[in-house]
MILO-391655 format. One line per 5 residues: their letters; for each residue x, y, z of N, C-alpha, C, CB. Coordinates in steps of 0.2 Angstrom, whole numbers. Glycine has a CB too. Example, Ala and Ser with C-alpha at 12.3 -4.5 7.8 and 13.67 -1.06 7.14 Angstrom:
! residues 2
as> 66,-28,39,62,-22,39,66,-16,39,57,-22,45  64,-11,35,68,-5,36,64,0,39,70,-3,29
END
This chain:
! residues 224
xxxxx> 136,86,26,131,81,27,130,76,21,124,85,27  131,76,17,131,72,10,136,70,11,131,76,3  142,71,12,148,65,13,147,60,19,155,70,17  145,65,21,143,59,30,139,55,27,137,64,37  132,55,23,125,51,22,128,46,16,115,57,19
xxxxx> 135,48,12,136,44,7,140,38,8,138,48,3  144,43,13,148,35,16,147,28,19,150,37,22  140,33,21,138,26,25,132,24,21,136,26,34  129,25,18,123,23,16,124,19,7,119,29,16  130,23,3,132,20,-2,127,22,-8,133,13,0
xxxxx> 123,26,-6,117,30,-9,112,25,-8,117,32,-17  111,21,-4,104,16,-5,99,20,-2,104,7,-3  92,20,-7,86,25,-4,84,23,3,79,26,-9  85,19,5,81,15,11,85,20,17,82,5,12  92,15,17,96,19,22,98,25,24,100,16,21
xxxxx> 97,29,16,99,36,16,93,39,21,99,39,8  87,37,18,81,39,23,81,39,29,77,36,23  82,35,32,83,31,39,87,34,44,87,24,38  93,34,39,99,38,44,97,48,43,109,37,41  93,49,38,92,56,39,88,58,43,90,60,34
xxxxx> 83,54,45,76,54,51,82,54,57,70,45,52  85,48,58,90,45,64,93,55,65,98,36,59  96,56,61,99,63,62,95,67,65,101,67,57  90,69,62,85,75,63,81,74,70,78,75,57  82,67,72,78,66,76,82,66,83,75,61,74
xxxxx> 87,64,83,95,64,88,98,71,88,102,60,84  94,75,85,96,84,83,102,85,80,99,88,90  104,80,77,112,84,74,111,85,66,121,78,75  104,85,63,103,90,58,95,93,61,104,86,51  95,98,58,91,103,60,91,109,54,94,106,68
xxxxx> 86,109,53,82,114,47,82,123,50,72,111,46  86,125,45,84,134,47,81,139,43,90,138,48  75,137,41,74,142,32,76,136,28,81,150,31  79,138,25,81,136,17,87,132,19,83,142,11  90,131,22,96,129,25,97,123,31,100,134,27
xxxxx> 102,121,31,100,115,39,108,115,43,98,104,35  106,113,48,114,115,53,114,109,54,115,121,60  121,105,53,124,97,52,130,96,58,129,96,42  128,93,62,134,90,67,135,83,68,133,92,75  141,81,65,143,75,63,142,70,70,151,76,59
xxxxx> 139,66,70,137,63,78,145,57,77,126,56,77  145,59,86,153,52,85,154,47,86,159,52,89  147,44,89,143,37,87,141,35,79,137,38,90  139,27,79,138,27,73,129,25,75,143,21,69  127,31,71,118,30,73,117,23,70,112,36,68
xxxxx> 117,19,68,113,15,63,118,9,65,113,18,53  121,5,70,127,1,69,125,-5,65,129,-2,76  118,-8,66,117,-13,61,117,-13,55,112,-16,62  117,-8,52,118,-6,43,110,-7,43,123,-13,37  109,-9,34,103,-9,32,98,-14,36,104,-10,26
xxxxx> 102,-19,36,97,-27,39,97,-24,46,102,-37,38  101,-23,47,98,-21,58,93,-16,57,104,-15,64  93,-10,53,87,-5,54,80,-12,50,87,6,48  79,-12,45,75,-16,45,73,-21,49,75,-17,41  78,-25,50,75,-32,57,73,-28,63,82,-38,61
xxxxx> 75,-21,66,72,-17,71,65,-16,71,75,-10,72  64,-12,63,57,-9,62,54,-17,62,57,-2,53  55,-23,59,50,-28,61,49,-32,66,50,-31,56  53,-32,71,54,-35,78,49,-30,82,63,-35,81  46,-23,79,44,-20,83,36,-18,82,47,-16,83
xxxxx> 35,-21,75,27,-25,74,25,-28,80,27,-32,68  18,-31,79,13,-35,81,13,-42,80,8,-33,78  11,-47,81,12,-53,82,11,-53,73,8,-57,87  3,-51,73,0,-54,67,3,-48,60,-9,-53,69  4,-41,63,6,-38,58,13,-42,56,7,-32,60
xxxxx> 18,-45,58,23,-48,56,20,-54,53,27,-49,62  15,-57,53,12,-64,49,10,-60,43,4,-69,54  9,-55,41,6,-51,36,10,-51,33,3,-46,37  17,-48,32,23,-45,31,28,-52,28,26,-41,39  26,-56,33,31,-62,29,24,-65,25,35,-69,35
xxxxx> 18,-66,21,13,-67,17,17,-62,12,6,-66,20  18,-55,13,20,-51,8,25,-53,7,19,-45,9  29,-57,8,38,-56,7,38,-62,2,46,-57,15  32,-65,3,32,-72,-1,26,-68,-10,26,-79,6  20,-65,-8,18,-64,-15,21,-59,-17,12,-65,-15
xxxxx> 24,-53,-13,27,-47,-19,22,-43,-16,27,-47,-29  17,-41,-21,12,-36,-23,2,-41,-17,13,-35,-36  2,-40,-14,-3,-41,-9,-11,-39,-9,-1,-38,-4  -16,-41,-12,-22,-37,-12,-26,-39,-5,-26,-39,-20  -30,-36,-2,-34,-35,4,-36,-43,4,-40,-28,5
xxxxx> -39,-43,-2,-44,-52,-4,-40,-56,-1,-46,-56,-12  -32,-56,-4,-28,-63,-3,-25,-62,4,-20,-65,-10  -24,-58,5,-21,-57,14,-26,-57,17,-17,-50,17  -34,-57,17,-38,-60,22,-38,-68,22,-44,-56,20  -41,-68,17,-42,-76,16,-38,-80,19,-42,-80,10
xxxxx> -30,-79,15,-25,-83,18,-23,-82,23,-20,-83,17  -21,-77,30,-22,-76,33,-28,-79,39,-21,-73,32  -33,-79,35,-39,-80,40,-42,-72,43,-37,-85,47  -40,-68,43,-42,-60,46,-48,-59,44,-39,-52,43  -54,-54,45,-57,-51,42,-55,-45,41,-61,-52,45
xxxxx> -60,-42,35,-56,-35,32,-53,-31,35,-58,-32,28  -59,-28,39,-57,-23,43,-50,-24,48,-63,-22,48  -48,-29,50,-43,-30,54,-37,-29,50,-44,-35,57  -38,-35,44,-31,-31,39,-28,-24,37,-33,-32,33  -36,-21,35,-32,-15,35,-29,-11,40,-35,-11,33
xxxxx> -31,-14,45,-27,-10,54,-20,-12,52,-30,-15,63  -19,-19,52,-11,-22,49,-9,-16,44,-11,-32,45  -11,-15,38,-8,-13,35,-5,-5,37,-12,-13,29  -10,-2,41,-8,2,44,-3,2,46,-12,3,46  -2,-4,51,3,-4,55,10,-4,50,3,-11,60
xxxxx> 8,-8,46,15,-10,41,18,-3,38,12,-15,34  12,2,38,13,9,34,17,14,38,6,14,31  14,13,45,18,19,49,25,16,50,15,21,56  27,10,50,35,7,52,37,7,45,36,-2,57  35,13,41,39,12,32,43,7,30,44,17,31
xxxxx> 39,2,32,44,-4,27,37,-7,21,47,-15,35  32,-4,20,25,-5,17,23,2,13,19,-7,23  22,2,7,18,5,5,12,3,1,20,8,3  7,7,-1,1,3,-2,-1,10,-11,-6,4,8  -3,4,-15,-7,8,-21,-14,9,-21,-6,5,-27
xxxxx> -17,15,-19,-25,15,-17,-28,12,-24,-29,22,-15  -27,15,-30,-32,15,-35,-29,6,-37,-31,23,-43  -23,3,-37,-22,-4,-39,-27,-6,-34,-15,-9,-39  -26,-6,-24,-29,-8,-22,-23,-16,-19,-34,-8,-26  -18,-15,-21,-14,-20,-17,-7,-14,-11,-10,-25,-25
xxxxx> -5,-18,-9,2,-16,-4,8,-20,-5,1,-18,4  13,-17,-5,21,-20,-8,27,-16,-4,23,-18,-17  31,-20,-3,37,-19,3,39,-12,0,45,-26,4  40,-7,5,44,-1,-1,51,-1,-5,46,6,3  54,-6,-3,62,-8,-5,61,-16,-6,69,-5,2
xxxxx> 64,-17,-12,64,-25,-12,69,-26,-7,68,-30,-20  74,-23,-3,78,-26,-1,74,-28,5,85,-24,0  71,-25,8,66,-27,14,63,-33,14,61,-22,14  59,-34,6,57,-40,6,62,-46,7,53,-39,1  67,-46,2,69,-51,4,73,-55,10,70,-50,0
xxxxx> 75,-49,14,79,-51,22,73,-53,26,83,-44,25  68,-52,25,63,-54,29,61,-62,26,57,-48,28  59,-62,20,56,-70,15,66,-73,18,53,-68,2  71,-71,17,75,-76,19,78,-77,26,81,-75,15  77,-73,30,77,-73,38,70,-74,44,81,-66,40
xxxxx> 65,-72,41,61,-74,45,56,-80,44,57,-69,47  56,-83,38,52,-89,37,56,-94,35,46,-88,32  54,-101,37,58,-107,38,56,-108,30,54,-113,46  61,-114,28,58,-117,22,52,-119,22,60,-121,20  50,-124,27,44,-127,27,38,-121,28,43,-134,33
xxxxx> 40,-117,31,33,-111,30,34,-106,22,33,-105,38  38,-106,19,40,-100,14,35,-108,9,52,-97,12  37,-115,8,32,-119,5,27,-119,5,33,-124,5  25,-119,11,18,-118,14,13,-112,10,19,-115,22  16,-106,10,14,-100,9,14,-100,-1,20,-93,13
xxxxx> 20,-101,-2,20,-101,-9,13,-103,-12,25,-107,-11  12,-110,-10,7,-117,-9,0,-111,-10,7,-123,1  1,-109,-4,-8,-105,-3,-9,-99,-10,-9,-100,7  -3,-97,-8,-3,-92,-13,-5,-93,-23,6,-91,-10  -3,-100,-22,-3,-102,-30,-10,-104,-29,3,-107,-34
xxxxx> -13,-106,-24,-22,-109,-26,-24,-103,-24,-26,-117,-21  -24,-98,-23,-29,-92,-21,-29,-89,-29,-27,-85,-13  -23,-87,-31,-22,-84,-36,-28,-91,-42,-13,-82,-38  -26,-96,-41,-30,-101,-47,-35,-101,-46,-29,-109,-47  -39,-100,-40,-47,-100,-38,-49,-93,-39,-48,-102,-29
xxxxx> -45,-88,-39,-48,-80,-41,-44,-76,-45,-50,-75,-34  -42,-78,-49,-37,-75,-56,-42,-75,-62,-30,-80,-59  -42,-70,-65,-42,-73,-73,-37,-75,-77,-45,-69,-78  -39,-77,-84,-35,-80,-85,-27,-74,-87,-39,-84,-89  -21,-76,-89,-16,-71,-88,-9,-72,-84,-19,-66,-85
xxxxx> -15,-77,-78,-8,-77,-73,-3,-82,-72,-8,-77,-67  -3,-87,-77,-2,-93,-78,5,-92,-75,-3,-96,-86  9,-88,-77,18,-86,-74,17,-89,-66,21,-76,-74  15,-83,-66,15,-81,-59,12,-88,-50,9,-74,-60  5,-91,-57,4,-98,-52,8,-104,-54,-3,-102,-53
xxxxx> 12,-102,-57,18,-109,-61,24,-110,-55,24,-104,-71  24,-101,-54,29,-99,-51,28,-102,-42,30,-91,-52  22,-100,-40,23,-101,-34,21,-107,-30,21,-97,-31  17,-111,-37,15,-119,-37,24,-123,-37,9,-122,-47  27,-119,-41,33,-122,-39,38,-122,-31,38,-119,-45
xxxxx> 38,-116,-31,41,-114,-24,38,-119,-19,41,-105,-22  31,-120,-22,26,-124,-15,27,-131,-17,16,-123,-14  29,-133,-24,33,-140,-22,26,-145,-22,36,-139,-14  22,-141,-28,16,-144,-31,19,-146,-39,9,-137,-32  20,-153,-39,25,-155,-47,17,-153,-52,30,-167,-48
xxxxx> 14,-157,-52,7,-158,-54,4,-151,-59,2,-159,-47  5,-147,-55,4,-141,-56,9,-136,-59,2,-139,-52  14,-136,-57,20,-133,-61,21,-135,-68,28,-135,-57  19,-144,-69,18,-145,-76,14,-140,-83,14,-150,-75  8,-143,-76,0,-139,-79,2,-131,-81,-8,-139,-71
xxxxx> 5,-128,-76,4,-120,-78,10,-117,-78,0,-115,-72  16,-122,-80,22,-119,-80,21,-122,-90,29,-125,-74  18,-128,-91,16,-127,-101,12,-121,-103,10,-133,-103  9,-119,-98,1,-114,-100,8,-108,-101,-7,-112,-92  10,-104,-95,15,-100,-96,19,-99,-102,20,-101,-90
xxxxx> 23,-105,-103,27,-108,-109,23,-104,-116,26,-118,-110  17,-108,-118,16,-108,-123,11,-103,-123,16,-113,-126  9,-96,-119,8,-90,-121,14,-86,-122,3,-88,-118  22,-87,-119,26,-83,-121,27,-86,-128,31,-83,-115  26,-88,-128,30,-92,-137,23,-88,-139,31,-104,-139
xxxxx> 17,-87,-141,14,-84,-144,15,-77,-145,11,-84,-142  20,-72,-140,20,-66,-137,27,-65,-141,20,-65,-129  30,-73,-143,37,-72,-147,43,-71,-141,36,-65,-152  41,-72,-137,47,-72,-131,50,-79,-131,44,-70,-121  53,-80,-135,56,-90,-136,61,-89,-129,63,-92,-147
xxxxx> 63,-84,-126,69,-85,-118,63,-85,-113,76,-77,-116  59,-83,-111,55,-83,-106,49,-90,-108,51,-76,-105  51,-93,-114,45,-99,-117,49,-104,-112,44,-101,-127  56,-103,-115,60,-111,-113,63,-110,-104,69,-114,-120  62,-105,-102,62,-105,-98,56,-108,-91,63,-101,-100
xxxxx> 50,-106,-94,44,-110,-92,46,-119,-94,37,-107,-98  46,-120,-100,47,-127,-102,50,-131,-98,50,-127,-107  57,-126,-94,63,-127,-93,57,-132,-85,69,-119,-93  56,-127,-79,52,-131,-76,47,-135,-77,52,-130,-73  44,-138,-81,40,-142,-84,44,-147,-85,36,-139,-90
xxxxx> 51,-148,-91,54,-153,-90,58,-155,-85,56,-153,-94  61,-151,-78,63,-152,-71,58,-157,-69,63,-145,-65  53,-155,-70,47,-162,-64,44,-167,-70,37,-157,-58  44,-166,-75,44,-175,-78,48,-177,-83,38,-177,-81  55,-176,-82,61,-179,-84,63,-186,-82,65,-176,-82
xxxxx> 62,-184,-75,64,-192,-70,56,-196,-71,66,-190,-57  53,-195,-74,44,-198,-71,42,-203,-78,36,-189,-70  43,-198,-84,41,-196,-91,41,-207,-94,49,-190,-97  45,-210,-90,48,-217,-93,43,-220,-88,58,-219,-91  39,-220,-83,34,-223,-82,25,-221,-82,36,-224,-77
xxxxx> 26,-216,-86,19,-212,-86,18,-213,-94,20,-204,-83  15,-215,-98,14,-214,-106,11,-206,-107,7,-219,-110  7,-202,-102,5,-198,-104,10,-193,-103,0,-197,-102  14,-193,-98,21,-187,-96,24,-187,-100,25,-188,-89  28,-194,-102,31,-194,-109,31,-191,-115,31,-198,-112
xxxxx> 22,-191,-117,20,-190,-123,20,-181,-123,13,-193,-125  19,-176,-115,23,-172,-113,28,-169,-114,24,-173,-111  32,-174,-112,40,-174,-111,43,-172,-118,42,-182,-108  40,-175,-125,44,-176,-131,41,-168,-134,41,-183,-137  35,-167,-130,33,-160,-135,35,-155,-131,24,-158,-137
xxxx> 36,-156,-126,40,-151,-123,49,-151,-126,40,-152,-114  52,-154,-126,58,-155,-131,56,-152,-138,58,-164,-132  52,-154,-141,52,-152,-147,48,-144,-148,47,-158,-151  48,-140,-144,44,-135,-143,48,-128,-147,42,-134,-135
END
């Protein structure tokens, strides 16, 4: 059985899982006591690999539960607040999505944080790179960075740097890609400072020569 699950799975937890259900549930493994009786199936259970069982388990969502799922592939970690609003839902109904999302095990959820996160990055990201278009992954980013700015304290300056940029907000990537910057340089992280910096000077490099105030920017970002 371990030869069999390793071959094909290569140990990844997701898949290992999947095809051991896929077994138990096709009969060819089967629990006796303390022991389990293994018949090697002469089909391949799983032909799509990893990305087929997951594109299955989400092709078999709900319209809206699939609108939830690609929201989640876009911010990571999901609190009930930002997936209502953004979405538009009301609560009660979210949590029904979440539900849904929990029983097709591509979702798990942290009661005491209070947020929901894909169980496997790899889930998330085949989904954020195959099921949403660019112009909607910008979109999302977009909403994603003004909810967090309208109901963050302060702290998240990365994180709205980050998805102000993916949304392709220059204005703002400035604003909170400096803020990011120069509390890592406080923290003493000088590689995650110029990093920040780094897109801060991507969007007023080309600009800095017609703007006095981007410029005057531009040199202290340089000199930083």
């Amino acid at each position: 059985l371990e030869d069999y699950v390793w071959q094909r799975s290569a140990g990844n937890p997701f898949y290992v899982e999947e095809l051991v259900k896929t077994l138990n549930r096709e009969g060819y493994l089967k629990t006796d006591g303390p022991s389990s009786i293994f018949k090697e199936p002469k089909k391949d259970l799983l032909p799509g690999g990893i990305e087929g069982v997951i594109r299955e388990k989400y092709n078999g969502l709900s319209h809206d539960a699939k609108e939830f799922l690609n929201l989640l592939s876009v911010v990571g970690k999901g609190h009930v607040g930002l997936i209502k609003d953004i979405l538009g839902f009301r609560e009660g109904y979210v949590f029904g999505l979440i539900e849904e999302g929990i029983k097709s095990t591509l979702i798990r959820e942290d009661i005491e944080g209070g947020w929901v996160e894909f169980r496997y990055g790899l889930a998330r990201k085949i989904i954020y790179n195959t099921e949403l278009s660019e112009i909607k992954r910008s979109h999302l980013h977009k909403k994603v960075a003004q909810w967090l700015e309208a109901n963050s304290k302060t702290g998240n300056e990365e994180e709205i740097a980050y998805h102000y940029r993916l949304g392709d907000v220059k204005e703002k990537v400035i604003e909170y890609g400096e803020k990011a910057g120069d509390i890592a340089q406080k923290l003493y992280s000088d590689k995650n400072a110029l990093h920040y910096y780094g897109w801060v000077e991507e969007e007023i490099r080309d600009r800095s020569a017609e703007n006095p105030s981007l410029l005057k920017k531009y040199i202290n970002i340089l000199i930083k």
